[in-house]
C-alpha positions in Angstrom: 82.6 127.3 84.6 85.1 124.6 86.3 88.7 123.3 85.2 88.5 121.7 81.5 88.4 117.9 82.0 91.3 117.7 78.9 93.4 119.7 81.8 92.2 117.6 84.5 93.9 114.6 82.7 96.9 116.4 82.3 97.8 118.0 85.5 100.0 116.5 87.8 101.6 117.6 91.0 104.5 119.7 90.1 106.3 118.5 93.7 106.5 114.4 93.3 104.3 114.5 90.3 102.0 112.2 91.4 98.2 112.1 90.7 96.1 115.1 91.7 92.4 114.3 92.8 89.8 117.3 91.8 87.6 118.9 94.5 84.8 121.1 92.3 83.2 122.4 95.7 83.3 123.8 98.0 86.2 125.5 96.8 87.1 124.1 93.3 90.9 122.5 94.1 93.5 120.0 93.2 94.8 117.7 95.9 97.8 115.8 95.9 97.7 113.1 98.8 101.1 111.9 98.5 102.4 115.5 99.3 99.5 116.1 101.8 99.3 119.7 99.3 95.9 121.6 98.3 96.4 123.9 95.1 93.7 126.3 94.4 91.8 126.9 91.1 91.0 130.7 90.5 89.1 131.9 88.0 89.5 128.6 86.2 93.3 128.6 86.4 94.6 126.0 88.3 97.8 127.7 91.0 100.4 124.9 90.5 103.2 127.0 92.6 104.3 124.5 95.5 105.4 127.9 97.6 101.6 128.7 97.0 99.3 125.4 98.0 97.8 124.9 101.3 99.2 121.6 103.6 96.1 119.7 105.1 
């Protein structure tokens, strides 16, 4: 099962709350581009925690 699409819409980056772009694979993320941040969706629960997302 992947992120609900209703959440998808919803979701924004919680540092500049910009737009977040979904990656369902490899690794199902949520990438913010203005913040250069990666958060990580386990077990169908998106991590939203700045402290916790990946730069790139």
């Amino acid at each position: 099962m992947s992120l609900a699409p209703d959440l998808r819409d919803i979701l924004v980056c919680p540092k500049c709350k910009g737009e977040l772009e979904y990656h369902p694979a490899p690794r199902e993320e949520l990438v913010c581009h203005a913040c250069r941040l990666i958060y990580v969706v386990e077990d169908d629960i998106p991590i939203m925690l700045i402290d916790e997302a990946k730069s790139f």
